[in-house]
C-alpha positions as a LaTeX table, in Angstrom:
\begin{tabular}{lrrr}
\hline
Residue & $x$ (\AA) & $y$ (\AA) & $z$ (\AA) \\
\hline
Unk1 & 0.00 & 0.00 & 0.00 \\
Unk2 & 1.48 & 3.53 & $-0.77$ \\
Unk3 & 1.23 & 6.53 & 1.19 \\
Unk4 & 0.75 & 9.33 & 0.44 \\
Unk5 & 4.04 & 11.95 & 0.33 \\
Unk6 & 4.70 & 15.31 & $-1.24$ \\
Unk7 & 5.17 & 14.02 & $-4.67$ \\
Unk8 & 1.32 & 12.56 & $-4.42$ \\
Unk9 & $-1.11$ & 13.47 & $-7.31$ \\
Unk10 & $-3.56$ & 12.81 & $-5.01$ \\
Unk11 & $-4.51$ & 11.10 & $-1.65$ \\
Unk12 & $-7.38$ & 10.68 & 0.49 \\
Unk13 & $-8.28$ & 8.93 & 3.32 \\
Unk14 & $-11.62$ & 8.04 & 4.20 \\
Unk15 & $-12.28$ & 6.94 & 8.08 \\
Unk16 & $-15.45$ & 6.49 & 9.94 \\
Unk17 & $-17.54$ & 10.03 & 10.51 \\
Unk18 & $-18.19$ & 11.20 & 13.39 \\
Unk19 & $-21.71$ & 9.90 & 13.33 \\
Unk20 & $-21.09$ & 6.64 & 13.42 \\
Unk21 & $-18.79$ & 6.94 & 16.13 \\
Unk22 & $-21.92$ & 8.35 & 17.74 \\
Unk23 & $-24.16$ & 5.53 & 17.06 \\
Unk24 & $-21.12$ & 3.24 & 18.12 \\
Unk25 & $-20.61$ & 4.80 & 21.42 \\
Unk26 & $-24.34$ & 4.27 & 22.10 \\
Unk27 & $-24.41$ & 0.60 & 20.78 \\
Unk28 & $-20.98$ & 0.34 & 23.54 \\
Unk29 & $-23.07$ & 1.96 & 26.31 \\
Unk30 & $-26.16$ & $-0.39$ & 25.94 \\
Unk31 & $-23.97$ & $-3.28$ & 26.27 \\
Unk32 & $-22.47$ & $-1.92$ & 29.30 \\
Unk33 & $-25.85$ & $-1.43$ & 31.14 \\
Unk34 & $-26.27$ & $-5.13$ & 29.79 \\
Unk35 & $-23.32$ & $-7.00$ & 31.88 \\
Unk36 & $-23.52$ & $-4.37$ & 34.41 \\
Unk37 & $-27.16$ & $-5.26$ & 35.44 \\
Unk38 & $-25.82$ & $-9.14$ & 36.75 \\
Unk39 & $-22.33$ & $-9.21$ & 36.77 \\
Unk40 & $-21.42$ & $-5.85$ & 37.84 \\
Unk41 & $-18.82$ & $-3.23$ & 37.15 \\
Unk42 & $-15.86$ & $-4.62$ & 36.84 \\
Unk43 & $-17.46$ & $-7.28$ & 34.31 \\
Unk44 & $-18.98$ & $-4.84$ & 32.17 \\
Unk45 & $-16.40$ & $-2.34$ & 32.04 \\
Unk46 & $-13.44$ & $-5.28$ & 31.31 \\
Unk47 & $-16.04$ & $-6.76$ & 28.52 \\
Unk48 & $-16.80$ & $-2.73$ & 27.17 \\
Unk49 & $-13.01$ & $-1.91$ & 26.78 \\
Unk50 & $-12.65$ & $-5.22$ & 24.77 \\
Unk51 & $-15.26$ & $-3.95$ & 22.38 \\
Unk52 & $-13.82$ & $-0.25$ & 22.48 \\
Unk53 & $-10.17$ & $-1.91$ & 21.32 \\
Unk54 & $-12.02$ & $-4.25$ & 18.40 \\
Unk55 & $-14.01$ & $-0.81$ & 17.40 \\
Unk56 & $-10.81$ & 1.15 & 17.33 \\
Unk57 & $-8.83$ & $-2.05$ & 15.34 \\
Unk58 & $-11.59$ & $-2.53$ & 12.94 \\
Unk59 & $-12.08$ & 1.70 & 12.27 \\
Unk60 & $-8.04$ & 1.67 & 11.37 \\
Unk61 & $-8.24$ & $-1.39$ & 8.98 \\
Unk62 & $-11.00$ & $-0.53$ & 7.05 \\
Unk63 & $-10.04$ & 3.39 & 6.53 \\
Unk64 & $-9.86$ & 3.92 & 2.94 \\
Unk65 & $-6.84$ & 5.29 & 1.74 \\
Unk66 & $-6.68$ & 6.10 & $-1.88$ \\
Unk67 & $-3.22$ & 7.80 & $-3.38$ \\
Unk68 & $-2.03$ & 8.72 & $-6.77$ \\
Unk69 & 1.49 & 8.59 & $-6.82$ \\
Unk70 & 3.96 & 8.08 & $-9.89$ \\
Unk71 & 1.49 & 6.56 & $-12.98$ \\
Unk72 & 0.00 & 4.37 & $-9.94$ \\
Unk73 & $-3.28$ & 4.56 & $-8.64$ \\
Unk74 & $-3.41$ & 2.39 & $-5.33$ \\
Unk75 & $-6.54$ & 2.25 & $-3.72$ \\
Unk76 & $-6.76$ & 0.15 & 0.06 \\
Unk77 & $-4.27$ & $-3.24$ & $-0.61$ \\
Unk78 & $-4.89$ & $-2.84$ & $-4.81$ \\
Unk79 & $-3.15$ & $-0.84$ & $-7.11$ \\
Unk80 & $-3.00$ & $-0.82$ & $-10.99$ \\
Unk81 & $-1.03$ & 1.37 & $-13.25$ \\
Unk82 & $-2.68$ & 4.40 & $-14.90$ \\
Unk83 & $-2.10$ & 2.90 & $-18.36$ \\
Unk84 & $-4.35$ & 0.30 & $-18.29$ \\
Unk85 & $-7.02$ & 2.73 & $-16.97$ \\
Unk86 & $-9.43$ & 3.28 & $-20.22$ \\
Unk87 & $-11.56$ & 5.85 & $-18.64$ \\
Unk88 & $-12.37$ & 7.49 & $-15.41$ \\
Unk89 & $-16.32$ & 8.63 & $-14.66$ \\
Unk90 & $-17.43$ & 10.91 & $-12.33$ \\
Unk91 & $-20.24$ & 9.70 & $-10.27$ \\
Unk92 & $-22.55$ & 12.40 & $-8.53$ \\
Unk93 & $-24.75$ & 10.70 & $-5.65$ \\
Unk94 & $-27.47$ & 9.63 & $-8.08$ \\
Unk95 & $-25.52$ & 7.62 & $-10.34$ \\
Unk96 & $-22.96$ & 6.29 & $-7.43$ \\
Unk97 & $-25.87$ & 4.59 & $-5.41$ \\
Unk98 & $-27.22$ & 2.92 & $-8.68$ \\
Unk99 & $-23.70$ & 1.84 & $-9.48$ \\
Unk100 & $-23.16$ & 0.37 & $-6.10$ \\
Unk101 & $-26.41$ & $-1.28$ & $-5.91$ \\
Unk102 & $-28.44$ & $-2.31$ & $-8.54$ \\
Unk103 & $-26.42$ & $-1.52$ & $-11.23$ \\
Unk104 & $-23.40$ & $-3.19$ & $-9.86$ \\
Unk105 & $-21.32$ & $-5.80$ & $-11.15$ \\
Unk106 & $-19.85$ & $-8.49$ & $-9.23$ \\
Unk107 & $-16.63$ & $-9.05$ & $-11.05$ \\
Unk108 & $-16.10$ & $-5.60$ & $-10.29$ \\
Unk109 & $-13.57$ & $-3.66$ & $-7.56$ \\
Unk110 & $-15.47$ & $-2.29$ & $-5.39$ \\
Unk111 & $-13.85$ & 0.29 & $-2.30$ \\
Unk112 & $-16.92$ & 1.49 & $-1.52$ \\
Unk113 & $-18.00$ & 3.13 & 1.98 \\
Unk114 & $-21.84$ & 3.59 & 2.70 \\
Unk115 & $-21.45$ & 6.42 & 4.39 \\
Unk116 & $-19.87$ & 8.44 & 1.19 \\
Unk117 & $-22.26$ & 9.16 & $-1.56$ \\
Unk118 & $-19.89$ & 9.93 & $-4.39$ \\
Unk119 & $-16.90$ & 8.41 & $-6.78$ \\
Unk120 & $-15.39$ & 7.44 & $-9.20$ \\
Unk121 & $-15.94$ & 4.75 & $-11.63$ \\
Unk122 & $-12.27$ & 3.93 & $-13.33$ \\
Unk123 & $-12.83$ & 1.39 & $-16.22$ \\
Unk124 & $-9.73$ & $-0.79$ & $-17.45$ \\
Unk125 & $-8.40$ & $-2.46$ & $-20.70$ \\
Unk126 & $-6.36$ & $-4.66$ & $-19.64$ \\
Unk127 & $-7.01$ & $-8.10$ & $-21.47$ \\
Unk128 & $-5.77$ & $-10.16$ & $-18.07$ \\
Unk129 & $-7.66$ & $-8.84$ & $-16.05$ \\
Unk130 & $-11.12$ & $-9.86$ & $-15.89$ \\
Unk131 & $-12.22$ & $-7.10$ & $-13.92$ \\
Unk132 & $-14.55$ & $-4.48$ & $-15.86$ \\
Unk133 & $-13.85$ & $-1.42$ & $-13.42$ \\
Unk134 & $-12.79$ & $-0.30$ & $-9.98$ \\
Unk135 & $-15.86$ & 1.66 & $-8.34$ \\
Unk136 & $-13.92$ & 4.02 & $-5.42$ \\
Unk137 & $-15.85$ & 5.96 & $-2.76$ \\
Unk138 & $-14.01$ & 9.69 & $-2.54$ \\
Unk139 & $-15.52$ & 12.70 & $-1.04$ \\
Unk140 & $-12.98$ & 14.41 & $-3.31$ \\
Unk141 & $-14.12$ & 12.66 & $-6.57$ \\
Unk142 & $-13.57$ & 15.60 & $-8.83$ \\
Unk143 & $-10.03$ & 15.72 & $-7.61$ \\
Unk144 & $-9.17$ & 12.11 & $-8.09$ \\
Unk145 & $-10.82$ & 12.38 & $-11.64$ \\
Unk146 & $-8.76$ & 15.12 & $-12.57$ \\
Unk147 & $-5.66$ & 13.07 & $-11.46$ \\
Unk148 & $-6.77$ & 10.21 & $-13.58$ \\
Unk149 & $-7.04$ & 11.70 & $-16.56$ \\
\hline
\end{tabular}
C-alpha cells in the first residue's frame, strides 16, 4: 500500500464520521448497562473496553486510503497502473448509489464506503484482467478524476 508523500497526485483517506462513532458509542453503552445489570462493574467495564479496542482495530483497517502517486493509482491493498485505466467517470450521488447497488457488477472492484455518496468509476483495458472497473468511494471525486485523466 502507498502513502501518500509530497510528490502525491492525489490522496485521500476516508475513516469512519463522526456519526457513526456516535451511534457506536451508544451501541458500547447499551452493552455496558447489559453486563452491568448481573455481573457488575468490573465485568462490564473489562467486557466494554474489549469492544472499544475491536471498534478502534476494525475503524483503522477498514479506513480507505486512496493515493495517486507516480502513474500508480493504489486504492486500500490494490493498485494498478494508470495505463491500463481506459476511462475514469465521475459519479454524482445519483448515479454512485445505482452503481453500487443495482447496477453493480460483481466481477467488479469495489472500495466502496456507505457512508460516502460519491466516486469514481475507473474502467480498465487490460485483457488479463477480468475485472470491468474499480468503483472508489471519494468525497474528493472531482479531484481524483482530474488526477486520472
Amino acid at each position: 500500500m502507498a502513502r501518500s508523500n509530497s510528490k502525491s497526485e492525489f490522496a485521500e483517506r476516508i475513516n469512519w464520521p463522526l456519526w457513526l462513532w456516535l451511534f457506536l458509542g451508544m451501541m458500547l453503552g447499551s452493552i455496558y448497562l447489559t453486563f452491568w445489570a448481573p455481573f457488575g462493574h468490573l465485568t462490564a467495564g473489562v467486557i466494554s473496553l474489549i469492544i472499544a479496542l475491536i471498534l478502534v482495530y476494525s475503524s483503522r483497517r477498514s479506513a480507505l486510503e486512496t493515493v495517486v502517486i507516480n502513474d500508480w493509482l493504489y486504492v486500500g491493498n490494490a493498485k494498478i497502473e494508470i495505463k491500463y485505466i481506459k476511462k475514469v467517470v465521475l459519479l454524482e450521488k445519483d448515479q454512485f448509489l445505482k452503481i453500487r447497488g443495482a447496477q453493480a457488477d460483481p466481477a467488479a472492484f469495489n472500495a466502496t464506503r456507505f457512508w460516502v455518496t460519491t466516486g469514481v468509476k475507473v474502467e480498465i483495458k487490460d485483457r488479463k484482467d477480468p475485472t470491468p472497473y474499480w468503483l472508489i468511494s471519494s468525497r474528493k471525486a472531482k479531484y481524483l478524476s482530474k488526477a486520472l485523466n
